[in-house]
C-alpha atoms as one frame of an Amber mdcrd trajectory, in Angstrom:
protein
   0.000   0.000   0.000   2.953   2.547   0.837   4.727   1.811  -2.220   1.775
   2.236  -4.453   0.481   5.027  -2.595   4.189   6.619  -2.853   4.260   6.269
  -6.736   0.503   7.379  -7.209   1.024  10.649  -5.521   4.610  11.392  -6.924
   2.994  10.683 -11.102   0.118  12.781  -9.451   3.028  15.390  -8.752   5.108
  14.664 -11.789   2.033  15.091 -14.068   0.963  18.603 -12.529   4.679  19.773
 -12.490   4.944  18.824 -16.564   1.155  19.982 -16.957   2.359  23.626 -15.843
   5.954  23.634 -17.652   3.992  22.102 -20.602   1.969  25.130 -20.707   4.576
  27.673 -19.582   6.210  26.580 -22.604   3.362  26.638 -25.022   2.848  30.236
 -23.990   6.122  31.218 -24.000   6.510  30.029 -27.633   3.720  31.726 -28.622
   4.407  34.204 -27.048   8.112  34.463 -28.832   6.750  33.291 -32.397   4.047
  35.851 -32.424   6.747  38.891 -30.973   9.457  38.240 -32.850   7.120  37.928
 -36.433   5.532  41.296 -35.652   9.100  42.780 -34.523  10.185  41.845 -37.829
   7.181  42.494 -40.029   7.253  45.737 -38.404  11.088  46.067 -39.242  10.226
  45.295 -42.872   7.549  47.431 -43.524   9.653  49.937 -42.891  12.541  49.102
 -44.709  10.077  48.311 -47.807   8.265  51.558 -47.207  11.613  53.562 -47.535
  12.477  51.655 -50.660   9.181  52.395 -51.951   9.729  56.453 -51.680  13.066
  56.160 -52.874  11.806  54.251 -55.617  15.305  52.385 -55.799  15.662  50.104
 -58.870  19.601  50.069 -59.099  20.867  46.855 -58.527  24.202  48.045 -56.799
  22.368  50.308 -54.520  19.548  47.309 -53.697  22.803  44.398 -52.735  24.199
  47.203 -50.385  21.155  47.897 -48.849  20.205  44.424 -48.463  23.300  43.478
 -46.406  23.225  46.679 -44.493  19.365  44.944 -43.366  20.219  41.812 -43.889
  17.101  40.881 -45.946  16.154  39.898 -49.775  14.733  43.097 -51.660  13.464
  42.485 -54.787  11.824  44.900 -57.297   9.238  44.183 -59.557   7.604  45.854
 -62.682   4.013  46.217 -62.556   3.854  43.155 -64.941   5.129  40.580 -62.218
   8.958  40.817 -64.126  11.614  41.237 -61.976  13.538  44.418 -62.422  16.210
  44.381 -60.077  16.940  41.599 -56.875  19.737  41.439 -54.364  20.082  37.873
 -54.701  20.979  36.349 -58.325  19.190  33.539 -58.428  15.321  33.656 -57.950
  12.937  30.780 -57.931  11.029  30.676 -61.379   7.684  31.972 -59.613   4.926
  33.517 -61.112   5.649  37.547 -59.061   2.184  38.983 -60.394   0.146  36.381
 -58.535   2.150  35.693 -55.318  -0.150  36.534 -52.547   1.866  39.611 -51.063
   2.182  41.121 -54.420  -1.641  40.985 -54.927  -2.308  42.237 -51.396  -0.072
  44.723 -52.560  -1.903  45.900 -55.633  -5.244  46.302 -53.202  -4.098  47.715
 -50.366  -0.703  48.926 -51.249   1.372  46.712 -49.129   1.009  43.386 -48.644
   2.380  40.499 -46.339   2.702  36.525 -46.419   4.721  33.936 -44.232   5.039
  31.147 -47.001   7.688  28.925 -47.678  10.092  29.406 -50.949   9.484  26.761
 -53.403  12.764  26.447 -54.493  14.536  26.171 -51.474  11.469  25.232 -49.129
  13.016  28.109 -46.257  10.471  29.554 -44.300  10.150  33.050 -44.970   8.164
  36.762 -44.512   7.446  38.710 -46.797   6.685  42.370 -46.563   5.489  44.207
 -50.523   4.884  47.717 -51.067   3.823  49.139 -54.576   5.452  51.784 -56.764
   3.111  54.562 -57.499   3.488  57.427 -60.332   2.595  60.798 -60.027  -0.328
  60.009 -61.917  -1.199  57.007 -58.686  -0.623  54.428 -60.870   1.273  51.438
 -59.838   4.405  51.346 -61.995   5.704  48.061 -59.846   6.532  46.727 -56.241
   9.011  46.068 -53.670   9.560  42.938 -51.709  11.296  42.627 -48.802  11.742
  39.187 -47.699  13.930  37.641 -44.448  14.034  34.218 -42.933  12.341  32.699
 -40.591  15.634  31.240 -39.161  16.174  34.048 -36.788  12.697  33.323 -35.078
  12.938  29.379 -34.946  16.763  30.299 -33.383  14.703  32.573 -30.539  12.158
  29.208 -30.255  15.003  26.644 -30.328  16.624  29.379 -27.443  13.722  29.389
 -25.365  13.238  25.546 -25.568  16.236  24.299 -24.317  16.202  27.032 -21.607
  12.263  25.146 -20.814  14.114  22.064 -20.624  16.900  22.959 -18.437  14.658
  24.500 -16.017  12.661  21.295 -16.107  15.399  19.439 -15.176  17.074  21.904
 -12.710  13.897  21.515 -11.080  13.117  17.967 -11.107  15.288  17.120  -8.319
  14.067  19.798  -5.832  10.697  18.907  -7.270  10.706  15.230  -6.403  12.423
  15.712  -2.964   9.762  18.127  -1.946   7.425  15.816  -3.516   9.110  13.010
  -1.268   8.336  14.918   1.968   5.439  16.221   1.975   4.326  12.758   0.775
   5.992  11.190   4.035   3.892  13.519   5.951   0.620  12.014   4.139   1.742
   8.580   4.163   3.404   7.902   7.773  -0.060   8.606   9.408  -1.765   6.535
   6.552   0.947   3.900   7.100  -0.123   3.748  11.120  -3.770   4.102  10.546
  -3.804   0.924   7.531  -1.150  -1.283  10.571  -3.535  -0.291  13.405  -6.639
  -0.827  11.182  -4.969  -4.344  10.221  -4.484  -5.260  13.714  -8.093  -4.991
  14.150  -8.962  -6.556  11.093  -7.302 -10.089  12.690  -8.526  -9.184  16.106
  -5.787  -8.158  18.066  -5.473  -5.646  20.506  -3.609  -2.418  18.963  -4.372
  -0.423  21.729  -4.726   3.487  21.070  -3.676   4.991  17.790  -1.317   8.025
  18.201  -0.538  10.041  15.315   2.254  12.687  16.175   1.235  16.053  14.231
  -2.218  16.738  15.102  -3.402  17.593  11.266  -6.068  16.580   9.036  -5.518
  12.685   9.670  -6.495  14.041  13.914 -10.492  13.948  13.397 -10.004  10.642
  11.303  -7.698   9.174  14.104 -10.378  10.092  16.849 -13.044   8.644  14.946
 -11.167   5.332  14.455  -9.932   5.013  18.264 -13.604   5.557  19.288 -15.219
   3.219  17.333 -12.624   0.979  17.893 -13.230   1.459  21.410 -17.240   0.841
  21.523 -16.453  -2.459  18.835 -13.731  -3.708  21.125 -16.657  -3.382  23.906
 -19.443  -4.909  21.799 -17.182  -7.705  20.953 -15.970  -8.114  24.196 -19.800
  -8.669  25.370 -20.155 -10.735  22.372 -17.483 -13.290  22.713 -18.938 -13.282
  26.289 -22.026 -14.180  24.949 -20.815 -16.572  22.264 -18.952 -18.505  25.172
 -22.443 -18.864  27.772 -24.386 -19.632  24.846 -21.454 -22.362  23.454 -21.200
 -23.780  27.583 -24.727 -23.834  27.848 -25.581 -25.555  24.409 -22.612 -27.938
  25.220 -24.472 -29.297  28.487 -27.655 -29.122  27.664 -29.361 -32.597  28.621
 -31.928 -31.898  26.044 -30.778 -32.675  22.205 -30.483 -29.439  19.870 -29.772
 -29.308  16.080 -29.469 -26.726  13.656 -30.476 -27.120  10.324 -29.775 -24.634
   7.799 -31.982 -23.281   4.692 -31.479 -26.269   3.299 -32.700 -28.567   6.152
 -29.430 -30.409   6.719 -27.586 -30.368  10.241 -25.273 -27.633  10.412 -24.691
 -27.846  14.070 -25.723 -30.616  17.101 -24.365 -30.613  20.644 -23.469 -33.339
  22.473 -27.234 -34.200  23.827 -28.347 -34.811  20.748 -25.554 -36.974  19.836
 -26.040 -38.851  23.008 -29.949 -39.624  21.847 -28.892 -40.600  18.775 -26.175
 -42.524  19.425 -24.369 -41.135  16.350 -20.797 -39.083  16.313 -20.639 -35.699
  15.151 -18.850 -36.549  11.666 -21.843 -39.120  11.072 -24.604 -36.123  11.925
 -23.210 -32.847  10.410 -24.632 -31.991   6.878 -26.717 -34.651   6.770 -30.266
 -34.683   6.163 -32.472 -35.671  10.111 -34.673 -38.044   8.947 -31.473 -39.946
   7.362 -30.535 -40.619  10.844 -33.842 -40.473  12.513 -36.226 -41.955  10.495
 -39.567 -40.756  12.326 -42.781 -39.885   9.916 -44.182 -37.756  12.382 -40.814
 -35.357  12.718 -40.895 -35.526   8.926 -44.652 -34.068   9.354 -43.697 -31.344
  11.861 -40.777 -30.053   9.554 -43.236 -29.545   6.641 -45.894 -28.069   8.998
 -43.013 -25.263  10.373 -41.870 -24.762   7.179 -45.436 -24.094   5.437 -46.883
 -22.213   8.293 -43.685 -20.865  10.389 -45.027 -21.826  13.618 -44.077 -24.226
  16.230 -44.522 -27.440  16.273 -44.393 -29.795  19.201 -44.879 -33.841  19.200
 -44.525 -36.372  21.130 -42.800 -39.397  18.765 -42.448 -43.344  19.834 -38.597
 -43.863  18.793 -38.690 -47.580  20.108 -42.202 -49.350  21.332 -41.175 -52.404
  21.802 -37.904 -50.398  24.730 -40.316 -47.644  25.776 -38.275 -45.230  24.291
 -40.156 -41.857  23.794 -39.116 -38.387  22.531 -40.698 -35.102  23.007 -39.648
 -33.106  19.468 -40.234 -29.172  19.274 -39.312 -28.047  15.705 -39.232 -23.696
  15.799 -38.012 -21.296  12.917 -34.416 -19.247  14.191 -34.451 -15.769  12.188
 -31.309 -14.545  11.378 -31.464 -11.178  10.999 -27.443 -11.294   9.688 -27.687
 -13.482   7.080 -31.519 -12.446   6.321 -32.553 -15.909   6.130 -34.671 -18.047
   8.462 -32.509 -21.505  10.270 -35.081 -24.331  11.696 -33.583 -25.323  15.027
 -34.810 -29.035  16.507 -34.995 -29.951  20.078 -35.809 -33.098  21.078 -36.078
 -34.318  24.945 -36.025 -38.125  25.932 -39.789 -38.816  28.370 -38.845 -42.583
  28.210 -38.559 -42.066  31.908 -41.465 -40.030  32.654 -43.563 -41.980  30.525
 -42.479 -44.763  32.240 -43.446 -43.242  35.746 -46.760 -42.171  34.440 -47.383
 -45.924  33.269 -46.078 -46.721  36.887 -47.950 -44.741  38.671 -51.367 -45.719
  36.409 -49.831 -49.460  37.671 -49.918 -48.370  41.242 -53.066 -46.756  41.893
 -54.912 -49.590  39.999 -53.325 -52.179  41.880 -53.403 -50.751  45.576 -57.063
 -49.906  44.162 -57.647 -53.521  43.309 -55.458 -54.811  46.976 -57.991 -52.319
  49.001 -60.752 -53.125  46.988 -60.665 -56.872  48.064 -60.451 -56.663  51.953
 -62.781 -53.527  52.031 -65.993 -55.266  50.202 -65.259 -58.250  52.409 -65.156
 -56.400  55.669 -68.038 -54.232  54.583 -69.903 -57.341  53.164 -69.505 -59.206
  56.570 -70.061 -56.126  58.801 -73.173 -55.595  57.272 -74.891 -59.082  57.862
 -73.587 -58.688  61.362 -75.820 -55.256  61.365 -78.857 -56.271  59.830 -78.823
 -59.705  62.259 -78.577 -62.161  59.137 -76.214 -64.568  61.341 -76.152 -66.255
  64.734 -74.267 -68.744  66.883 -70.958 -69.931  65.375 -71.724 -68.420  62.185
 -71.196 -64.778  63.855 -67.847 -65.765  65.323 -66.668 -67.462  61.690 -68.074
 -63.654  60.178 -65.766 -61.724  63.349 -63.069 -63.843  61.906 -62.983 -62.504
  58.650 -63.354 -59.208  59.419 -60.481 -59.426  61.701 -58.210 -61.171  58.582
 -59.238 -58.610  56.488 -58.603 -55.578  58.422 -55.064 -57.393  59.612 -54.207
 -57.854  55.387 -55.351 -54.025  55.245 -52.400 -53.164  58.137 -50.276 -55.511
  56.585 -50.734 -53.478  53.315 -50.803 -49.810  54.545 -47.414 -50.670  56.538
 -45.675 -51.891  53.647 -47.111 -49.084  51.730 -45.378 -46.305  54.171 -41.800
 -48.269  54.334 -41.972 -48.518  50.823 -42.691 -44.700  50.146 -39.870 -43.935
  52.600 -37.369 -45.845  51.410 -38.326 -44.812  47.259 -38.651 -41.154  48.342
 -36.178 -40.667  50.890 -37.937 -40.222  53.917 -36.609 -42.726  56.221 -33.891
 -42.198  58.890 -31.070 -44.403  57.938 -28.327 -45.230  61.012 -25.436 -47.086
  59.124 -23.255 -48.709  61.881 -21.375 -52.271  61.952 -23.250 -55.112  62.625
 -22.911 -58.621  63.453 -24.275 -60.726  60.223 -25.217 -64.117  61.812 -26.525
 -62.741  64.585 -28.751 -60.920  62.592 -29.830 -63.580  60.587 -30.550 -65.879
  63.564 -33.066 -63.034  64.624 -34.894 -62.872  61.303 -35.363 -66.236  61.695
 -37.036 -66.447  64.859 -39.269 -63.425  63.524 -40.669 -65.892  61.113 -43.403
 -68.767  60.919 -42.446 -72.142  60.029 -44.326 -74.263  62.385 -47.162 -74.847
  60.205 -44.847 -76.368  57.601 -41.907 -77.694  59.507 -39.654 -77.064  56.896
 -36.153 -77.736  57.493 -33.838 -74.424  57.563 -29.991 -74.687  57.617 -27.798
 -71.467  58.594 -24.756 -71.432  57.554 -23.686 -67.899  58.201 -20.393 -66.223
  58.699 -18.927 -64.516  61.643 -18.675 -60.848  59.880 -19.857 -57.584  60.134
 -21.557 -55.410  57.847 -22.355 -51.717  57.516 -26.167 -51.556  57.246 -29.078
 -49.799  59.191 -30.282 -52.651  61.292 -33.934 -52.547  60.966 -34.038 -52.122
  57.637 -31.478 -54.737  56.944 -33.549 -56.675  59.143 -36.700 -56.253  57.319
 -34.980 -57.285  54.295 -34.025 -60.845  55.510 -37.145 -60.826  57.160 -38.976
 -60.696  53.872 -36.471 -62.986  51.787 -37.041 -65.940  54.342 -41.009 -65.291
  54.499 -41.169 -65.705  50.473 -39.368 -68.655  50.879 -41.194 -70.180  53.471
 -44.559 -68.771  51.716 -43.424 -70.478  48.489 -42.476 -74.314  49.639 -44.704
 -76.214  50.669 -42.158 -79.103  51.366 -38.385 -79.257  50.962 -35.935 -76.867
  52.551 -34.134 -73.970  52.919 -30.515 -73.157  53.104 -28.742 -70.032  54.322
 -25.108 -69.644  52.627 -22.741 -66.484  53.860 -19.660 -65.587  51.552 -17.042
 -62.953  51.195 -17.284 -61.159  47.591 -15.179 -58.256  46.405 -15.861 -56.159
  49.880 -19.880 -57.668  50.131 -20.979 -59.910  52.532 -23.155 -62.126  50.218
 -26.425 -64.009  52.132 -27.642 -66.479  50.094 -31.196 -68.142  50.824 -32.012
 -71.076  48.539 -35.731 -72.946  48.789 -36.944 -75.744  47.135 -40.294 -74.206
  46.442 -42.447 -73.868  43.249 -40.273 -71.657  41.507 -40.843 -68.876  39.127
 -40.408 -68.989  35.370 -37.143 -66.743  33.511 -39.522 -64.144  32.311 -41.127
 -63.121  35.117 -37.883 -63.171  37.049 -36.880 -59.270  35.321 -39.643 -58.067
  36.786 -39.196 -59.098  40.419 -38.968 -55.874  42.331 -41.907 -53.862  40.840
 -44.488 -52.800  43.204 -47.740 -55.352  43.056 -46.100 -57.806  40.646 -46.982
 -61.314  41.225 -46.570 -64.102  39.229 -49.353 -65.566  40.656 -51.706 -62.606
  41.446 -54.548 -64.958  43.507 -51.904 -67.969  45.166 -49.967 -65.141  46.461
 -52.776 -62.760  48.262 -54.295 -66.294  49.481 -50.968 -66.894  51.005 -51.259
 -63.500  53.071 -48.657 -61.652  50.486 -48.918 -57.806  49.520 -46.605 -57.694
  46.571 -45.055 -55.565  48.072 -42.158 -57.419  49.792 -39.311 -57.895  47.082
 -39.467 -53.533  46.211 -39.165 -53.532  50.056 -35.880 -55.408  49.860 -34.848
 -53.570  46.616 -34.852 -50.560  47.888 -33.156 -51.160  50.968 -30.344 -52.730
  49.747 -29.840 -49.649  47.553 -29.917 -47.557  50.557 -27.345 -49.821  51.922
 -25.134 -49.364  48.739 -25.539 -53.313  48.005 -27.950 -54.771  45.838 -30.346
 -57.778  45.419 -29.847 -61.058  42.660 -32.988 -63.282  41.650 -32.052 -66.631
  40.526 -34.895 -69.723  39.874 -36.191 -72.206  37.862 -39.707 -73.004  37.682
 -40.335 -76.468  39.832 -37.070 -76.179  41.146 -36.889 -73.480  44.258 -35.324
 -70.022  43.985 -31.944 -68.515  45.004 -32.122 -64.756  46.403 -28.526 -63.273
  47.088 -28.171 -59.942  49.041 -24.880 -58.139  48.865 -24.669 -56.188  52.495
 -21.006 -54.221  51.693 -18.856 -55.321  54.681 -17.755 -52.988  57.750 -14.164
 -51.814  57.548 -11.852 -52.213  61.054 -12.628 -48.081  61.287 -16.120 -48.411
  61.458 -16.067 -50.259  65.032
């Protein structure tokens, strides 16, 4: 930029400077050409004038007269013949009809710059006529001189042009050379500060020196400068909140652009698709997420430009669901409208819903029973339908009933406290086989008289007692609840920092696909065996839960026919905890 700026502005300078010698030197020669030709046509006149009243036609006088003016006289009759001349020889010329003779003959003198056709010389010509007494013309004069002496006075005046052109070039240029330093150093700080900018640096404040006419362009460029730096500032602050935040969002986001393909997805999305970012960006959504109803939504945005919000069933058959909102971005830059796509996985609260549409039917259903039976009972009692023994059987019920109801609503409030939270938990070391041996006298086996082996090790685990108690408690009922003969073993072993109680039966079983499913709230795989045999359904989500409040966990292992296997993993107390 310097250099070119240097060499535009000295031609600029060049180009005036030979503009205004260029016409200094026209005038001039105009000036000299036109002086010097009336000098001498004035000169001659004069000279031809004199001849004329002298009316000189000897030769000898006309040669010395001629050198004495150092011009060509030549005298003519009035016929165009030449009388006398001071030079010999004379172009062959037709005198009458030159045109200073017949300017002559109208107007009594005449002039002409011609050239002579013999010896092609520039000349001028001054003619006078020769008059009688009478008025008549008896001939003319001619005085004629060359142009030489001018085109000397030219040729003089030229080369003095040119050597003032050159004597002058050199001051010329160097003057040229500073003032243009004084234009282009300022322009030279203003295009490296203004460059700086340009690839986002920091150039800080731009000083220019002389305060001159670059000062009101310098303060202009340090103040906006100034309030872009701040703007940026707050947008690169910006830029990086919105970047963090669209980084770890849980929900998925993509951008498509105008022509619907992905031109940016952060990592949520990625996640619920379970594609990487080479495989998504600039490709198409529905080639990696083939849904009809997104496909729907898209066409519905673009058509009408608003909103669009679905709910879409990615997987059925895994309960995988998707809530997809599909919204026009304006971009008010690039004056074109982006579609951006957010998508949210409700697998989970879909899920709960289902659950929770589970769990009111079925404690519905488990009230429903003992309630019409109590009320069904209570009411014959009322309206004296039964007597005697019949009465007592009738007490009976209603006493089972209401006991099952207890049963229920207790297991109901430790499993809400344990699922929600709500429960006091006091982890401290405690004795295993101890612990065991008291579950066991907890529960009933005398109406069976199955035969129970403990095998249980001497260790300690980290547990809240009750609750671990409970747990046991409930393993070694469903075992006892589900053989009706056999037995039941107890096995204690050391795994990977778990104590692991194993209780093995040799009761009816339960098939492999139920066995997933053990846990849920309510689930039975037999719904009408198990409330006849005083259960709630609620037992095995008891012992879930608690062992996940222990930070252990429960295994389900049976085969139908065969008896089932239930291992808890209590994690084992360390020497500090005691």
């Amino acid at each position: 930029m310097k250099k070119n700026l240097y060499i535009k502005i000295l031609v600029g300078y060049l180009l005036v400077a030979s503009f205004a010698i260029s016409l200094l030197w026209l005038i001039g020669i105009v000036g000299i050409r036109n002086g010097a030709t009336e000098r001498l046509q004035k000169e001659m006149r004069g000279y031809a004038e004199m001849l004329a009243n002298t009316n000189a036609s000897n030769e000898e006088s006309i040669v010395a007269f001629s050198e004495a003016i150092a011009c060509q006289i030549t005298v003519i009759d009035s016929a165009g013949e030449v009388i006398a001349a001071s030079e010999q020889k004379l172009p062959r010329e037709d005198h009458f009809n030159l045109p200073e003779i017949i300017e002559a003959r109208l107007k009594g003198t005449g002039e002409a710059i011609r050239r002579n056709p013999l010896t092609g010389e520039k000349k001028i010509y001054i003619a006078h006529s020769l008059r009688t007494k009478d008025g008549s013309i008896s001939g003319y004069v001619r005085v004629a001189r060359s142009f030489v002496e001018i085109e000397e006075a030219i040729g003089a005046f030229n080369r003095l042009i040119l050597t003032v052109f050159i004597l002058s070039l050199i001051p010329c240029l160097f003057l040229s050379l500073l003032v243009l330093r004084r234009i282009i150093e300022p322009m030279r700080r203003i295009e490296k500060h203004t460059a700086q900018i340009v690839k986002g640096e920091d150039p800080g404040t731009l000083i220019i020196p002389r305060q001159d006419e670059f000062s009101g362009l310098v303060r202009n460029i340090n103040e906006m400068y100034a309030y872009q730096h701040e703007k940026l500032v707050q947008l690169r602050e910006e830029r990086r909140k919105l970047a963090a935040t669209f980084a770890n969002l849980e929900d998925g986001v993509m951008l498509l652009d105008n022509g619907l393909r992905i031109e940016e997805i952060n990592p949520g999305m990625l996640k619920l698709l379970r594609k990487t970012r080479k495989e998504a960006i600039g490709r198409v959504p529905l080639e990696i997420l083939r849904s009809g109803e997104l496909h729907k939504a898209l066409k519905a945005n673009i058509a009408t430009g608003l909103s669009q919000n679905i709910e879409v069933a990615i997987d059925e058959a895994d309960q995988i669901f998707w809530n997809i909102g599909v919204a026009c971005l304006a971009s008010s830059v690039l004056g074109r409208e982006k579609i951006v796509i957010v998508a949210r996985d409700i697998s989970r609260i879909k899920r709960l819903e289902r659950s929770r549409s589970d769990f009111v039917a079925n404690i519905a259903h488990e009230l429903k029973t003992p309630l019409s039976a109590i009320i069904g009972f209570s009411q014959m009692l009322v309206r004296g339908e039964v007597e005697g023994a019949k009465e007592q059987e009738f007490l009976e019920r209603i006493n089972a009933n209401a006991a099952r109801l207890d049963h229920l609503t207790r297991d109901l409030l430790t499993l809400f406290e344990l699922e929600f939270g709500y429960v006091s938990v006091e982890m401290v070391p405690v004795a295993l086989a101890p612990l065991i041996t008291e579950a066991l006298s907890l529960v009933s086996n005398k109406e069976k008289g199955l035969a129970i082996t403990n095998n249980s090790l001497d260790v300690s685990i980290m547990v809240d007692k009750e609750k671990a108690l409970t747990a046991l408690i409930n393993i070694l009922s469903n075992a006892i609840r589900y053989t009706e003969q056999g037995a039941i073993a107890i096995e204690t072993q050391i795994n990977d920092g778990f104590a692991v109680v194993s209780i093995a039966d040799t009761g009816i079983g339960i098939d492999e696909l139920f066995i997933a499913r053990l846990g849920e709230r309510f689930f039975r795989v037999d719904g009408a065996r198990s409330r006849q045999l005083g259960g709630t359904g609620l037992g095995l989500s008891i012992v879930k839960h608690a062992m996940r409040l222990f930070g252990g966990r429960m295994e389900i292992r049976s085969r139908l026919g065969k008896g089932t296997t239930v291992k808890l993993f209590f994690p084992c107390a360390s020497e500090g905890d005691h």
